[in-house]
C-alpha positions as CSV (number, residue, x, y, z in Angstrom):
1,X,44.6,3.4,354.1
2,X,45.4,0.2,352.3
3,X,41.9,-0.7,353.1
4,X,41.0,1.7,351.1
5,X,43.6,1.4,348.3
6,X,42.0,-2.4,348.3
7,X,38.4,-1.2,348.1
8,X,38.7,1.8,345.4
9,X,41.2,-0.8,343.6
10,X,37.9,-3.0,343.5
11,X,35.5,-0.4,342.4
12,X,37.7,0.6,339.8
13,X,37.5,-2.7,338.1
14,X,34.1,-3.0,338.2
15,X,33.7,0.8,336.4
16,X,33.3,1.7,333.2
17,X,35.3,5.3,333.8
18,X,37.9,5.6,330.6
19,X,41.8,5.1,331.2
20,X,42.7,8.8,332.3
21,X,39.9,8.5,334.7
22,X,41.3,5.6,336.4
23,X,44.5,7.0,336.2
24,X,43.3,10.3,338.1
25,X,41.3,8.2,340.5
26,X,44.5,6.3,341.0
27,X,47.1,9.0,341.7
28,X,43.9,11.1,344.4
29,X,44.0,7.5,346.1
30,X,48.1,7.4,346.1
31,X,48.0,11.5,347.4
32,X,45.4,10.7,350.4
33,X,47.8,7.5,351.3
34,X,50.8,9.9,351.3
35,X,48.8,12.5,353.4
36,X,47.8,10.3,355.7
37,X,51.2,9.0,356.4
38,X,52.7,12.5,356.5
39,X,49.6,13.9,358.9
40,X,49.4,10.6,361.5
41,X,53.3,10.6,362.3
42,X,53.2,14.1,363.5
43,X,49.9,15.1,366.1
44,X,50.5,18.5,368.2
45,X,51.7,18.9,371.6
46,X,48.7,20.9,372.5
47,X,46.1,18.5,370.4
48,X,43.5,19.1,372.8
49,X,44.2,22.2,374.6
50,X,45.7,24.7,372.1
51,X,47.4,27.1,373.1
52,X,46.1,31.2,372.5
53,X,47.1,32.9,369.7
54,X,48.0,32.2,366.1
55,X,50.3,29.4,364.9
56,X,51.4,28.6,361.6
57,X,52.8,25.1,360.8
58,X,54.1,24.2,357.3
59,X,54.9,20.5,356.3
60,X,56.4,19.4,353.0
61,X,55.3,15.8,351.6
62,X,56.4,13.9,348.8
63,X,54.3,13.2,346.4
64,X,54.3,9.6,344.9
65,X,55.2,11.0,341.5
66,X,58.3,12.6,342.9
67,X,57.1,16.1,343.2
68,X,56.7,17.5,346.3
69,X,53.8,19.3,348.4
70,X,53.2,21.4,350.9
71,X,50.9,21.2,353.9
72,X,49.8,24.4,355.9
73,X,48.1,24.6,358.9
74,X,46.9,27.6,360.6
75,X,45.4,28.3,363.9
76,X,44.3,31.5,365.6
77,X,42.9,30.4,369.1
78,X,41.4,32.8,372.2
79,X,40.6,31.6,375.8
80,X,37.0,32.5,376.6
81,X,38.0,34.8,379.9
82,X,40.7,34.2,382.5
83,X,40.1,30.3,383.5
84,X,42.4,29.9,380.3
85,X,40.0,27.2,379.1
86,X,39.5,27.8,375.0
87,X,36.7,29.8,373.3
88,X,37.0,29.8,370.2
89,X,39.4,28.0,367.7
90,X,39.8,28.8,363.4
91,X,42.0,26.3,361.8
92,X,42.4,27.1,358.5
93,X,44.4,23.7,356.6
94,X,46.0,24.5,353.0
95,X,47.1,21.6,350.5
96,X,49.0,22.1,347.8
97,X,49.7,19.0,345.8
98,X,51.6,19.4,342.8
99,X,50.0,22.5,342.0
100,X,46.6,21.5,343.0
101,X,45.6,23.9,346.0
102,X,43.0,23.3,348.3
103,X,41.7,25.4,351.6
104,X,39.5,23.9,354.3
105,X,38.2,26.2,357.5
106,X,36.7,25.3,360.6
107,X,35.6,27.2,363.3
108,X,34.7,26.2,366.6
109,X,33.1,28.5,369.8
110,X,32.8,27.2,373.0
111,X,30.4,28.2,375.5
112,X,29.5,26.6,378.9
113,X,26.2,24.9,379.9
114,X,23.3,27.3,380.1
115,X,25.1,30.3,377.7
């Protein structure tokens, strides 16, 4: 992420977007760096082969204004019949920085060869 911090840092002095316009790019930047810390040191046991059902996960994050955030992860997750391997996983992510809330979805199905 400081890669990143380098590159919109470069950007930024090249553009001609007014003070509080850099500020707010400047603080998204510091949020994604903070996020990415708090989201890389903590992967799930069962990454890659969730287990069935729904499971909530809730992480808090400071914020580097002092505040603090929230991070929510839900996943509902169903085998596809009795081999146990998955068929369909929703994960449904919620941010809520500072009071700035935000929802992502995805939803996968899983089928095998020829179905």
């Amino acid at each position: 992420m400081s890669k990143a911090s380098e590159i919109v840092g470069g950007w930024l002095g090249r553009s001609s977007l007014e003070t509080p316009d850099r500020q707010a790019v400047t603080r998204f930047v510091a949020q994604l760096q903070t996020l990415g810390t708090a989201a890389g040191g903590a992967l799930p046991r069962d990454l890659f082969h969730p287990a069935a059902g729904q499971h909530t996960e809730t992480r808090d994050v400071d914020l580097p204004d002092g505040n603090k955030g929230k991070i929510k992860i839900e996943i509902d997750a169903s085998t596809r019949d009795a081999s146990g391997l998955l068929g369909r996983i929703e994960r449904r992510v919620t941010t809520d920085l500072g009071g700035d809330q935000r929802m992502t979805r995805e939803v996968w199905r899983l089928t095998g060869a020829g179905n």
